[in-house]
N, C-alpha and C positions, 0 to 999 in steps of 0.2 A: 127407545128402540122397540120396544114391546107393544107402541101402536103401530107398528109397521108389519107385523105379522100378519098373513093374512090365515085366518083358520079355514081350513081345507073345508070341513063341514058344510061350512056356507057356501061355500061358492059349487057352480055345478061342475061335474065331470067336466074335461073336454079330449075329446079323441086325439090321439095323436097319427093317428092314420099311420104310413108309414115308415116316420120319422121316428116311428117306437121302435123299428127296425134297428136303428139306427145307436151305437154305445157313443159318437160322437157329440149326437144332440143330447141325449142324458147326460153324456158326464157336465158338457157345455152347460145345461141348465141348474144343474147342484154348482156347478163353478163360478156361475152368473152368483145367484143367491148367496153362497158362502162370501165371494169377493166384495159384492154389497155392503154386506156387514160388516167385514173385516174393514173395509175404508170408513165405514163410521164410526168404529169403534177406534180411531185411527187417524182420523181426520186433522188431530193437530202437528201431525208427523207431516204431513203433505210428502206421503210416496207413490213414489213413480212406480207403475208396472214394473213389476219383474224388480225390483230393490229389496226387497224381506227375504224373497227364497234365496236371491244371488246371495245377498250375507251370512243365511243359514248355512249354503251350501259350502261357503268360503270358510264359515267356522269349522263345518265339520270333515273338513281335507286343505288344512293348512298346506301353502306351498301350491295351491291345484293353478292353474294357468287360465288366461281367459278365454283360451280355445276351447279348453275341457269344461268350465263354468259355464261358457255360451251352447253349448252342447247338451248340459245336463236340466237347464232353465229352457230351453226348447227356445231362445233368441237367437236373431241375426247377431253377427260377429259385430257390427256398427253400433247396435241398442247395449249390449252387452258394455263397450266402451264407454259408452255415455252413463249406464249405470256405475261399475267402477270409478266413472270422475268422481257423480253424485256424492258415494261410498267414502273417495276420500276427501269430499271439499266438505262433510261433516265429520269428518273425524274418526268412522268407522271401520276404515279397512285401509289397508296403503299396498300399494306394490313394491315387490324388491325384485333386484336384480338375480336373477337363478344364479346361484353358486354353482351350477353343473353347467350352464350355458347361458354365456352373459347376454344374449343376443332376445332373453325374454326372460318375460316378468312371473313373479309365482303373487301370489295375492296374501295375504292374510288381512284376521281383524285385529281391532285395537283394541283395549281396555273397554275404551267407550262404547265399543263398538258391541263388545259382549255386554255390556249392561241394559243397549238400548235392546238387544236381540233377546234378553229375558223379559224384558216387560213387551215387546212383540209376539213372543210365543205364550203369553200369560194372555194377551188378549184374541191370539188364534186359537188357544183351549176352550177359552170362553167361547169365545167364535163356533166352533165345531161342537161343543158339548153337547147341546139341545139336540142335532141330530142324528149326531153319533150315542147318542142314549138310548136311541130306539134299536139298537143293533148289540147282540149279545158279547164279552168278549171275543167268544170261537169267531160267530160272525164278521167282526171288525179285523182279526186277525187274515181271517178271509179273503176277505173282500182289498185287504190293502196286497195280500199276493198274489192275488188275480189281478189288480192294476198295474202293479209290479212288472208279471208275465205281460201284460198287455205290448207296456210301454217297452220293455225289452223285445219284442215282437218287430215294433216301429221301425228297426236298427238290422233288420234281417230281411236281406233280398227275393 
């Protein structure tokens, strides 16, 4: 992986004209990069878009529904479905029937499901390390509640 780096040094500037403008296309281009990596570091998992967050998120709000899961991974209602199959045809997550409203499902993970999610986040630390080093704590503290505020922005008319 470390021949795939390209060192900024060498290569020349290139303007971003007014796409610098733009917090869409930066974050797009850190998310390009970080997701790269993460799929190679990853690769023998063969996962689908949007399947690592949906199962973090599903760890961390046991009981959350696929409407609110599909809501907070920024998928369609349809992709979201098709991930939860995924989730359960490996073992990782199951649906149960709401004890408050049998008419829908609440989600959690499984055993397995937590084990595969530690060594996923073992390899998104790695993942993120290198460029999150250049950023002080205060900074990275930051910088994730300004993303935070962003993204809660999105949700406001």
């Amino acid at each position: 992986m470390a021949n795939d780096k390209i060192d900024a040094a060498d290569q020349p500037e290139v303007e971003l004209g007014r796409l610098g403008d733009f917090i869409g296309f930066r974050l797009r281009r850190i998310q390009n990069h970080l997701s790269r990596n993460f799929s190679a570091r990853n690769a023998d998992w063969n996962l689908r878009s949007g399947l690592f967050s949906s199962l973090a998120i599903i760890a961390a709000n046991p009981g959350i529904s696929q409407n609110l899961l599909s809501r907070e991974v920024g998928l369609d209602k349809s992709a979201t479905v098709q991930i939860v199959d995924d989730l359960e045809s490996r073992g990782w997550a199951e649906r149960r029937r709401s004890a408050n409203d049998r008419r829908f499902y609440e989600l959690a993970v499984t055993e397995k499901g937590q084990q595969a999610l530690a060594q996923l986040f073992a390899n998104l630390e790695e993942t993120e390390r290198d460029v999150m080093a250049h950023l002080s704590a205060v900074e990275r503290t930051l910088l994730l509640g300004l993303l935070d505020r962003i993204y809660q922005s999105c949700f406001k008319g």
